[in-house]
PDB file as gemmi writes it, atoms N, CA and C in Angstrom:
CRYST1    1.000    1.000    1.000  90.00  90.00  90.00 P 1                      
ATOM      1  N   UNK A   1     -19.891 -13.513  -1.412  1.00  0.00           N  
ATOM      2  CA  UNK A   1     -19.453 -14.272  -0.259  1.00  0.00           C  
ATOM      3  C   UNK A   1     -20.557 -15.176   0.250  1.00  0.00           C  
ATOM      4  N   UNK A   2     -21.469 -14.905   0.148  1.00  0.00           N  
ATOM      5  CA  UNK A   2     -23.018 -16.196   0.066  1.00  0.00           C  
ATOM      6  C   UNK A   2     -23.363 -16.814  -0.739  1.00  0.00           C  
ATOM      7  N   UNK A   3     -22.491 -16.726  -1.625  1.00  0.00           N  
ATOM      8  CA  UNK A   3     -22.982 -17.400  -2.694  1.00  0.00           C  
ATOM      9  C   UNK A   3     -22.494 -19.207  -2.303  1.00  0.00           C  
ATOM     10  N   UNK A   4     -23.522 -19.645  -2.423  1.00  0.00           N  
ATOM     11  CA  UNK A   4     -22.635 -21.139  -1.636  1.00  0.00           C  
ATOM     12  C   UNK A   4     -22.029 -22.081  -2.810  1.00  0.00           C  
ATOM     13  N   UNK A   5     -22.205 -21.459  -3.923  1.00  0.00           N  
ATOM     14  CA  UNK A   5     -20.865 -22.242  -4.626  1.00  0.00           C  
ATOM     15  C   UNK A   5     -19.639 -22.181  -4.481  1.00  0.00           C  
ATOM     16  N   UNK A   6     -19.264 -21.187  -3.705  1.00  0.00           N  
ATOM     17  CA  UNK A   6     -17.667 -20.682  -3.520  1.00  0.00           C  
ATOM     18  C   UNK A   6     -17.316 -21.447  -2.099  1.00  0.00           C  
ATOM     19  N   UNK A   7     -16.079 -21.769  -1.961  1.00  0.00           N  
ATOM     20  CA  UNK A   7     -15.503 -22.093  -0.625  1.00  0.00           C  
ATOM     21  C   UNK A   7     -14.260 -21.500  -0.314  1.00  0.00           C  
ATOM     22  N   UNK A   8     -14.804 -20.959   1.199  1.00  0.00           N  
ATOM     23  CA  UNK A   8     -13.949 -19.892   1.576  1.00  0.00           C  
ATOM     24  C   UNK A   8     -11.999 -20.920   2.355  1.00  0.00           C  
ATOM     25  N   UNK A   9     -11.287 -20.189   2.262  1.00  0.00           N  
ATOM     26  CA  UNK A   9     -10.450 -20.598   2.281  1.00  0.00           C  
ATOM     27  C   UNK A   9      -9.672 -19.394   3.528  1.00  0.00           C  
ATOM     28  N   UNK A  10      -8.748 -19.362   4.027  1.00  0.00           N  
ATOM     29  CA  UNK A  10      -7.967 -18.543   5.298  1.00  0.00           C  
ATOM     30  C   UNK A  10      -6.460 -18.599   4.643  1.00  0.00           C  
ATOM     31  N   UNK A  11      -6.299 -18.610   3.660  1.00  0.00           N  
ATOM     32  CA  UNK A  11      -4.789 -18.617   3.013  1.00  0.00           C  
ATOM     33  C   UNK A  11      -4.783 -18.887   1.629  1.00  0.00           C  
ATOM     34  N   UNK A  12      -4.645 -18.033   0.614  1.00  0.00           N  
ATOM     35  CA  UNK A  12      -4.413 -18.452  -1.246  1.00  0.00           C  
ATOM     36  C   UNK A  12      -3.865 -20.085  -0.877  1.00  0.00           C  
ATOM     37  N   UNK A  13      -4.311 -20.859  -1.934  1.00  0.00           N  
ATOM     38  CA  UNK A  13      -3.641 -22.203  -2.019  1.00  0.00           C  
ATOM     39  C   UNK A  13      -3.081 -22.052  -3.478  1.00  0.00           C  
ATOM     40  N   UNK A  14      -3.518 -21.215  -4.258  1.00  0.00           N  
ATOM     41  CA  UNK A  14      -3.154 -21.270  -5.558  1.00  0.00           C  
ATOM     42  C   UNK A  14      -3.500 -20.081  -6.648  1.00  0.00           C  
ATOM     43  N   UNK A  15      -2.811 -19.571  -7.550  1.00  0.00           N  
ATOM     44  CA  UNK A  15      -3.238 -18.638  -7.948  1.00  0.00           C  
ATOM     45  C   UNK A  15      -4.784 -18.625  -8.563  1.00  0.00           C  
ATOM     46  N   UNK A  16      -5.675 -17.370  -8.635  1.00  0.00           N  
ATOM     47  CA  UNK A  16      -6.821 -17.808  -9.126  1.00  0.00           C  
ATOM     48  C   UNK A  16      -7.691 -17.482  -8.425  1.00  0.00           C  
ATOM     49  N   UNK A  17      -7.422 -17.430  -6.698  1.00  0.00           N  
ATOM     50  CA  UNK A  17      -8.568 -17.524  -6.151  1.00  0.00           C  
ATOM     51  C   UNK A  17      -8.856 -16.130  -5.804  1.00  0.00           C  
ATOM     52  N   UNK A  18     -10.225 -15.678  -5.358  1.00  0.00           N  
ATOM     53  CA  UNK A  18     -10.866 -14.244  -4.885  1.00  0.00           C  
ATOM     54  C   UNK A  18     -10.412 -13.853  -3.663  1.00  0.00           C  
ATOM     55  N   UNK A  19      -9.493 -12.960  -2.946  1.00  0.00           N  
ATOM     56  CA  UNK A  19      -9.144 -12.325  -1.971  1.00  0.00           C  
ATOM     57  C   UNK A  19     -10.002 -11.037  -1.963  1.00  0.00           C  
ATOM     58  N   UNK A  20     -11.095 -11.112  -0.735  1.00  0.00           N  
ATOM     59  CA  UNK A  20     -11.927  -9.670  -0.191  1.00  0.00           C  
ATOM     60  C   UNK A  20     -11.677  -9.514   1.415  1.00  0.00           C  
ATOM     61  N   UNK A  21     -11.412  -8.388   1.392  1.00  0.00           N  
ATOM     62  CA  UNK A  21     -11.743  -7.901   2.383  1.00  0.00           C  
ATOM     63  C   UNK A  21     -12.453  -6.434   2.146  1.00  0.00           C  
ATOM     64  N   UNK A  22     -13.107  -5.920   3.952  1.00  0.00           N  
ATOM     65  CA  UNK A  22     -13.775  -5.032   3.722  1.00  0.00           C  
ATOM     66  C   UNK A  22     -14.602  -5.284   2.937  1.00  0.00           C  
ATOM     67  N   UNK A  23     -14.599  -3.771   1.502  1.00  0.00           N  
ATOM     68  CA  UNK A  23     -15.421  -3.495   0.707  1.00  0.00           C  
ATOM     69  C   UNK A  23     -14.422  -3.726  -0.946  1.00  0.00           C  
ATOM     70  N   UNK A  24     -13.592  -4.070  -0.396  1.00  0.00           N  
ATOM     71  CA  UNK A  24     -12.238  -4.894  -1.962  1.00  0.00           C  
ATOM     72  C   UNK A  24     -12.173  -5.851  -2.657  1.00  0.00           C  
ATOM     73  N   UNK A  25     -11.808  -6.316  -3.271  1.00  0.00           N  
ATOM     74  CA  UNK A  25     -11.472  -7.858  -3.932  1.00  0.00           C  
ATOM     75  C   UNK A  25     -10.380  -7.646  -4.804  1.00  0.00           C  
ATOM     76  N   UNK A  26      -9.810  -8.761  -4.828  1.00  0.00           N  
ATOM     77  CA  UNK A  26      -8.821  -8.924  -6.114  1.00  0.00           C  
ATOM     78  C   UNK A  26      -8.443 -10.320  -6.090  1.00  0.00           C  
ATOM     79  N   UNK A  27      -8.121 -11.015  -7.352  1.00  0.00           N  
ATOM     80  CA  UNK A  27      -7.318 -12.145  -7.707  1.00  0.00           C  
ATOM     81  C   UNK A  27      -6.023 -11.986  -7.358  1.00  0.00           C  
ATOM     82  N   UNK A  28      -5.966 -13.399  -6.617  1.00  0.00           N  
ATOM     83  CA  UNK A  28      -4.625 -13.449  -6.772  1.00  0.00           C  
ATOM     84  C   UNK A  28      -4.120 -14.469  -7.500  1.00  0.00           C  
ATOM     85  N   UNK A  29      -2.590 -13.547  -8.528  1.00  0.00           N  
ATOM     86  CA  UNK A  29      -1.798 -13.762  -9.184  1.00  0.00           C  
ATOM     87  C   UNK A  29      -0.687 -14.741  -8.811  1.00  0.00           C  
ATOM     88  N   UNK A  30      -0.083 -14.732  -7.799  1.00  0.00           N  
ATOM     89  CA  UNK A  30       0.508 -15.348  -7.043  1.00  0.00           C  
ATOM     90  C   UNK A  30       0.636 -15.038  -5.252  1.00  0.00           C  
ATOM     91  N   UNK A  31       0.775 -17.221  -5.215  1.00  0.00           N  
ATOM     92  CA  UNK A  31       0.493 -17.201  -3.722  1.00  0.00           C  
ATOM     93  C   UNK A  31       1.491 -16.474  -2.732  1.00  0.00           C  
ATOM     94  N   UNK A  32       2.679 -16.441  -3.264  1.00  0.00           N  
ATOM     95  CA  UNK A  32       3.761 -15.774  -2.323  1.00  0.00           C  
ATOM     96  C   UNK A  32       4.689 -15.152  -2.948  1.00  0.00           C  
ATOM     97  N   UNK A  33       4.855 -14.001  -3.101  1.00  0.00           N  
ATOM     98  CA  UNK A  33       6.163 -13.831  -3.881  1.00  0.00           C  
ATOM     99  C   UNK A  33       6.371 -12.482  -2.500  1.00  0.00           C  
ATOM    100  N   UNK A  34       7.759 -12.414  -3.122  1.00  0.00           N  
ATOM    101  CA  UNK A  34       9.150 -11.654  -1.674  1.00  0.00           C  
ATOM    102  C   UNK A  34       8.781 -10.227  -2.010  1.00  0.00           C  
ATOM    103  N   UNK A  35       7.786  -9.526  -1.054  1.00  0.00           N  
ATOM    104  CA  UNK A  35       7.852  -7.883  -1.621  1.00  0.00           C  
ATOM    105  C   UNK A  35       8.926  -7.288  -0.914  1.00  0.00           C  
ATOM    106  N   UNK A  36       9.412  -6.786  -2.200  1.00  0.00           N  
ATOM    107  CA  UNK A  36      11.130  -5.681  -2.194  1.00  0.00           C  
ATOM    108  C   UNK A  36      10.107  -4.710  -0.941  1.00  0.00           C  
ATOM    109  N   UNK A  37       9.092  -3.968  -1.198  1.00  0.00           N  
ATOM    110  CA  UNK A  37       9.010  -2.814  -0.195  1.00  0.00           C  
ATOM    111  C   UNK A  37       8.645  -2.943   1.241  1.00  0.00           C  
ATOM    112  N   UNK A  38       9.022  -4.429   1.508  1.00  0.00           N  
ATOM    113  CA  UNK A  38       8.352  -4.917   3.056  1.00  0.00           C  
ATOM    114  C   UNK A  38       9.470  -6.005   3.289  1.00  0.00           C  
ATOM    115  N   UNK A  39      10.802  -5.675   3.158  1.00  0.00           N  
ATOM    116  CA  UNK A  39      12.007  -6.432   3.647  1.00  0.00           C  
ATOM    117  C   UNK A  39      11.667  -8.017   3.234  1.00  0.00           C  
ATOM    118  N   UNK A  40      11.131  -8.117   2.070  1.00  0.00           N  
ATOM    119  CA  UNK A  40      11.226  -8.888   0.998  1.00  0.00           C  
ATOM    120  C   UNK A  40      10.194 -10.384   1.923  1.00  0.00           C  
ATOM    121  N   UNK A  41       9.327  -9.774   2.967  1.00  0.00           N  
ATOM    122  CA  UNK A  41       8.971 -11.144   3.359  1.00  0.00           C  
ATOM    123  C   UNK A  41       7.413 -10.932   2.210  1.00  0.00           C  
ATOM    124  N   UNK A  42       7.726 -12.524   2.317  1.00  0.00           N  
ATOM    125  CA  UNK A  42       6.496 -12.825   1.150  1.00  0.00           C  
ATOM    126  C   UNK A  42       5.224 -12.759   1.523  1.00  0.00           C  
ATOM    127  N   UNK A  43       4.433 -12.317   0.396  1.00  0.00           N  
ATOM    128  CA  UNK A  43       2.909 -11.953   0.475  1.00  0.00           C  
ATOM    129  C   UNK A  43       2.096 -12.383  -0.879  1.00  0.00           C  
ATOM    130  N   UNK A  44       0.629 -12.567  -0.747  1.00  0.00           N  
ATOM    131  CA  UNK A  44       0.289 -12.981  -1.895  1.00  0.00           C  
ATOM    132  C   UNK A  44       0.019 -11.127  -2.556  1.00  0.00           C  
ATOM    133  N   UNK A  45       0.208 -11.757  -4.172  1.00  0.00           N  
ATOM    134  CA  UNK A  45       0.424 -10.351  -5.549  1.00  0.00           C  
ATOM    135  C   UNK A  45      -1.362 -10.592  -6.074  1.00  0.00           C  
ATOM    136  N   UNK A  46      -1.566  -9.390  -6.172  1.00  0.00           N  
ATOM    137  CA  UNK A  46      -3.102  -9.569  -6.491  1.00  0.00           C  
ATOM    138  C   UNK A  46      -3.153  -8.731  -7.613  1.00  0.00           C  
ATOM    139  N   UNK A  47      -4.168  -9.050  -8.444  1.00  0.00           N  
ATOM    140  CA  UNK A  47      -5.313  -7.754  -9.591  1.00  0.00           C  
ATOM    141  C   UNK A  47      -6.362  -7.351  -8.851  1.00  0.00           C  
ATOM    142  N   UNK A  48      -6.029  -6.064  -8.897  1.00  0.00           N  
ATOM    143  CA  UNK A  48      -7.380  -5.345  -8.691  1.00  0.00           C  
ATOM    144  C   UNK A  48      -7.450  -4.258  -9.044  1.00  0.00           C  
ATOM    145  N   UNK A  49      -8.909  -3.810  -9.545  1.00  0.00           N  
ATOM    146  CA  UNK A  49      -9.170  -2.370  -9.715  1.00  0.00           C  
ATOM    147  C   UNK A  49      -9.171  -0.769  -8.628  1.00  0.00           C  
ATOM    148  N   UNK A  50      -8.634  -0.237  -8.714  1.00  0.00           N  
ATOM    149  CA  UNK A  50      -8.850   0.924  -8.003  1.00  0.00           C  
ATOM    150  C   UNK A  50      -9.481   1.882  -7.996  1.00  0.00           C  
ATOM    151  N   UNK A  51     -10.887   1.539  -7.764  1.00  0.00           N  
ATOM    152  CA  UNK A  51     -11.786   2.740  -7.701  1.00  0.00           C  
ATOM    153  C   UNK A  51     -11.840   2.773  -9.563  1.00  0.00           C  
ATOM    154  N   UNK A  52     -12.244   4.133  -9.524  1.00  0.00           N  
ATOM    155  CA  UNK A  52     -12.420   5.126 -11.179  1.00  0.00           C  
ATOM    156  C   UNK A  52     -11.041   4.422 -11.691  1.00  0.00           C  
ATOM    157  N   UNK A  53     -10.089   4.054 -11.611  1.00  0.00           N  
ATOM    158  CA  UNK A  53      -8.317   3.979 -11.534  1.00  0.00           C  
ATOM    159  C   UNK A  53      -8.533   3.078 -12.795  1.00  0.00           C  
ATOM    160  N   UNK A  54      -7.065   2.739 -13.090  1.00  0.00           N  
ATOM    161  CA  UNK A  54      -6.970   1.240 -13.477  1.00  0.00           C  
ATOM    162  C   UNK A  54      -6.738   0.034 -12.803  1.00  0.00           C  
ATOM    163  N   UNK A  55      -6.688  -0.821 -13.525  1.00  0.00           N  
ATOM    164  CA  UNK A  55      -6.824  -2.245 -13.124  1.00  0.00           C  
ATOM    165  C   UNK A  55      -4.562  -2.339 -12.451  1.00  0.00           C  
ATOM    166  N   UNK A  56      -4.634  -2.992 -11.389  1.00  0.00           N  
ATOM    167  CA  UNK A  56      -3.284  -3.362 -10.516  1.00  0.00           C  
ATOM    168  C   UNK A  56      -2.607  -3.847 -10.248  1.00  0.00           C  
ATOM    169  N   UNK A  57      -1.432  -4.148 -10.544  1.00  0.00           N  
ATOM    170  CA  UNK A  57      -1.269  -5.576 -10.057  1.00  0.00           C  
ATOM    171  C   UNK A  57      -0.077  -4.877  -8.773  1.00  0.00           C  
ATOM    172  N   UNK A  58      -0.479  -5.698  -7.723  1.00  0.00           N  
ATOM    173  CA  UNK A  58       0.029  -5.787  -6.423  1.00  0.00           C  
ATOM    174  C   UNK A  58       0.371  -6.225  -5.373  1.00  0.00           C  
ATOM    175  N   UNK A  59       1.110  -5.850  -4.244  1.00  0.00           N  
ATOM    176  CA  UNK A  59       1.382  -6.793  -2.912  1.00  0.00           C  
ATOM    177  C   UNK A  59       0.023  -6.838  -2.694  1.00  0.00           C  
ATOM    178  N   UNK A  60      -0.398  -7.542  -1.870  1.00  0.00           N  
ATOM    179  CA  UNK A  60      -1.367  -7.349  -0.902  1.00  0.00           C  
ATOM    180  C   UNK A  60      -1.673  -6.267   0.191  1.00  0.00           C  
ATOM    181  N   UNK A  61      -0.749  -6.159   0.861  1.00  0.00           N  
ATOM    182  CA  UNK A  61      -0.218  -5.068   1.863  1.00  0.00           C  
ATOM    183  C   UNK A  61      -0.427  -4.019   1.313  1.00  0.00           C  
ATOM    184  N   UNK A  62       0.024  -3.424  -0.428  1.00  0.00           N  
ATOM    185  CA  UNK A  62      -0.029  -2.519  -0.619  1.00  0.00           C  
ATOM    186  C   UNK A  62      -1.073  -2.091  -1.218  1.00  0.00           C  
ATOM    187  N   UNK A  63      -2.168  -2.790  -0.780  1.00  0.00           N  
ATOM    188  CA  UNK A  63      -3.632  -1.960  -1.901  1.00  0.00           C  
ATOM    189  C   UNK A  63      -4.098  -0.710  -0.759  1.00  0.00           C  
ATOM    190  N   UNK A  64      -4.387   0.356  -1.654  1.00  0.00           N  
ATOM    191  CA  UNK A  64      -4.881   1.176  -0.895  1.00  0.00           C  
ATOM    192  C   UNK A  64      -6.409   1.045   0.122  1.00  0.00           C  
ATOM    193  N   UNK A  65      -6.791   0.113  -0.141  1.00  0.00           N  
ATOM    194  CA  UNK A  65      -8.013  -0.013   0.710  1.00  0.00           C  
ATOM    195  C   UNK A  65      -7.491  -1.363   1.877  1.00  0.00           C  
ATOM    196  N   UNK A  66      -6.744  -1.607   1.597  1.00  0.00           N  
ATOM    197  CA  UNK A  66      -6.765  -2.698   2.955  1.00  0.00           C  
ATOM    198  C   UNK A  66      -5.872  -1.984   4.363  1.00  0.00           C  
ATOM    199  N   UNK A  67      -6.866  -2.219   4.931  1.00  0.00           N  
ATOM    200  CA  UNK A  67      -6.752  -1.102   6.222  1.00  0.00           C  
ATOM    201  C   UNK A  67      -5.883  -2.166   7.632  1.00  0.00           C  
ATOM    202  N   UNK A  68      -5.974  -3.951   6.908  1.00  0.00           N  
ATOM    203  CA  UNK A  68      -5.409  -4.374   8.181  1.00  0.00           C  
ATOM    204  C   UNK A  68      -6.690  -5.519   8.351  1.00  0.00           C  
ATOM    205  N   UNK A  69      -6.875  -6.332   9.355  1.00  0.00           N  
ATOM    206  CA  UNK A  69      -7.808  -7.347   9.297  1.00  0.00           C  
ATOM    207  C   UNK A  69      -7.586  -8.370   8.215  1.00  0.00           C  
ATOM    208  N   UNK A  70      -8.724  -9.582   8.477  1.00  0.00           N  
ATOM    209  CA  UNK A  70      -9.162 -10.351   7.897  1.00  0.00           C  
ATOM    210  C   UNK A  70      -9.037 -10.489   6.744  1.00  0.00           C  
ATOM    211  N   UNK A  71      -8.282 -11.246   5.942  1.00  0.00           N  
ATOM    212  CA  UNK A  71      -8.642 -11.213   4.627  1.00  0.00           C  
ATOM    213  C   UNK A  71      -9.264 -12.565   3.653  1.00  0.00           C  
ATOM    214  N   UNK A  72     -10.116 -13.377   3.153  1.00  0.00           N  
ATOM    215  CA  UNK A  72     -10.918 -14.345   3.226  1.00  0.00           C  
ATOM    216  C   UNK A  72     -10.501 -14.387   1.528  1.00  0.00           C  
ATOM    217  N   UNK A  73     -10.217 -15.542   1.209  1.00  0.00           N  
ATOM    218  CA  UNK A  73     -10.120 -16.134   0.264  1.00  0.00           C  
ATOM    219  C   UNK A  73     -10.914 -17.475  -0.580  1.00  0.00           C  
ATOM    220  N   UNK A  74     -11.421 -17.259  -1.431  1.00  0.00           N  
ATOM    221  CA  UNK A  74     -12.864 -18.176  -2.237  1.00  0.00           C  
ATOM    222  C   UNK A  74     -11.927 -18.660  -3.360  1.00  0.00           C  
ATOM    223  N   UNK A  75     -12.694 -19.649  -3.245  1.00  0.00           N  
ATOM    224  CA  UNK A  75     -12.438 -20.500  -4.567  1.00  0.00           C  
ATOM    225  C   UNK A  75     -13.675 -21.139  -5.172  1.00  0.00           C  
TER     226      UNK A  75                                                      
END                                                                             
């Protein structure tokens, strides 16, 4: 996140870019798609690893480490 080649962004513009929050990260896959388990309103779908786990693909909402807050997006 200091790295000053990256520019931070407040909303995915496109798939590709780094979504962190906290102590997380993941790509996102796509900028909006309709999650079935949240009355289908749209969220960005991310990769990420889980811990020891495997690699994820997911809502946003639903990663186990995002607790709520901020979420900052790089490109």
């Amino acid at each position: 996140m200091a790295d000053p080649y990256y520019t931070l962004e407040y909303s995915p513009s496109s798939p590709g870019r780094i979504a962190t929050w906290s102590t997380h990260s993941g790509i996102v896959s796509d900028v909006s798609r309709s999650n079935p388990y949240n009355y289908y309103i749209p969220e960005p779908y991310l990769v990420s690893k889980w811990g020891n786990g495997p690699i994820v693909m997911h809502f946003q909402s639903l990663c186990p480490y995002y607790t709520g807050g901020t979420i900052y997006y790089y490109y």
